[in-house]
C-alpha positions in Angstrom: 0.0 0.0 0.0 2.5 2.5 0.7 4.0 2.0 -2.7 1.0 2.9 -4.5 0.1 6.0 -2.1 3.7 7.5 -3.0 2.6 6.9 -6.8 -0.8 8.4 -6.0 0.1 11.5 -4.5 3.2 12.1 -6.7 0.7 11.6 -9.7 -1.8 13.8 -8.2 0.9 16.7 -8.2 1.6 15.9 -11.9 5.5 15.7 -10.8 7.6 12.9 -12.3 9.6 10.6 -10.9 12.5 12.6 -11.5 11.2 15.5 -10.3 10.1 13.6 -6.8 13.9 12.3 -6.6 15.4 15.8 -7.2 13.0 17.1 -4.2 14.2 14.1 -1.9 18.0 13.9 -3.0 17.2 10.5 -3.9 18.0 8.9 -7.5 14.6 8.4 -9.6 15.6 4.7 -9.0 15.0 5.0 -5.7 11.2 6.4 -6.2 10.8 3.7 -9.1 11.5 1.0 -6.6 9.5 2.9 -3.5 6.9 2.3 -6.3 7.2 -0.9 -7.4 7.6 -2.3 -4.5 11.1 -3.4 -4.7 12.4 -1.7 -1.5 11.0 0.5 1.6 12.1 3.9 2.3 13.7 4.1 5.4 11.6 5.8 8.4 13.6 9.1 8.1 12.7 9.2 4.2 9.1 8.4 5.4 8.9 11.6 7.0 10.3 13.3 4.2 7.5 11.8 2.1 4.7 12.8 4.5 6.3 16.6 4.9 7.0 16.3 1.3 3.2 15.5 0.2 1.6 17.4 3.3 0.1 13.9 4.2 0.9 12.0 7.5 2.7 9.3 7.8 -0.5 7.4 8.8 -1.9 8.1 5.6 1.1 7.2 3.5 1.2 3.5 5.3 -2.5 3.0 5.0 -3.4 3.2 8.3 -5.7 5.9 8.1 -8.2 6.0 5.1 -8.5 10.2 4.6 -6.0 12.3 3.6 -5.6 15.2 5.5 -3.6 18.8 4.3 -1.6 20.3 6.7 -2.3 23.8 6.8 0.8 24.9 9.6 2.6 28.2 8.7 -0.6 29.5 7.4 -2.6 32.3 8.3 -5.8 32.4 9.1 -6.8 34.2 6.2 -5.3 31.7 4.1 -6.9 29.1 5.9 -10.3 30.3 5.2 -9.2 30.9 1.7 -8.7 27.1 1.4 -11.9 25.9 3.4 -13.5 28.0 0.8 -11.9 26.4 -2.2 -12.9 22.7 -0.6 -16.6 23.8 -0.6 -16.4 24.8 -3.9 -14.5 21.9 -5.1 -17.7 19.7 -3.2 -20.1 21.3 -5.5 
């Protein structure tokens, strides 16, 4: 599961797997095999991801089903700005 919610949410961005490696100062082998199951990133990588994607690391191992967006750093005008664009986005 996590390999397919790394290839999910870099999709979703519309990043490449290069892209994704350059952002982590991995090689794009490294995300190829994250996503094809061929190896596990380590725990500090993990984290990476999650900060990375704005995801927990919950999410990212499939142990909890919604994906949440950290909104930390933000004010609280921008916050509202976002809760708007979800209600809009639900209609």
């Amino acid at each position: 599961m996590l390999n397919e919610n790394i290839k999910k949410l870099r999709l979703a961005q519309g990043i490449s797997q290069v892209e994704l490696a350059k952002e982590l100062n991995v090689s794009k082998q490294c995300v190829s095999n994250w996503e094809n199951d061929y190896i596990q990133p380590s725990v500090d990588m993990l984290i990476k991801l999650a900060r990375y994607f704005g995801v927990t690391t919950d999410y990212l191992l499939d142990l909890q089903s919604c994906n949440q967006i950290s909104v930390e750093g933000l004010s609280e005008k921008e916050i509202a700005h976002i809760k708007f664009l979800i209600q809009d986005l639900r209609k």
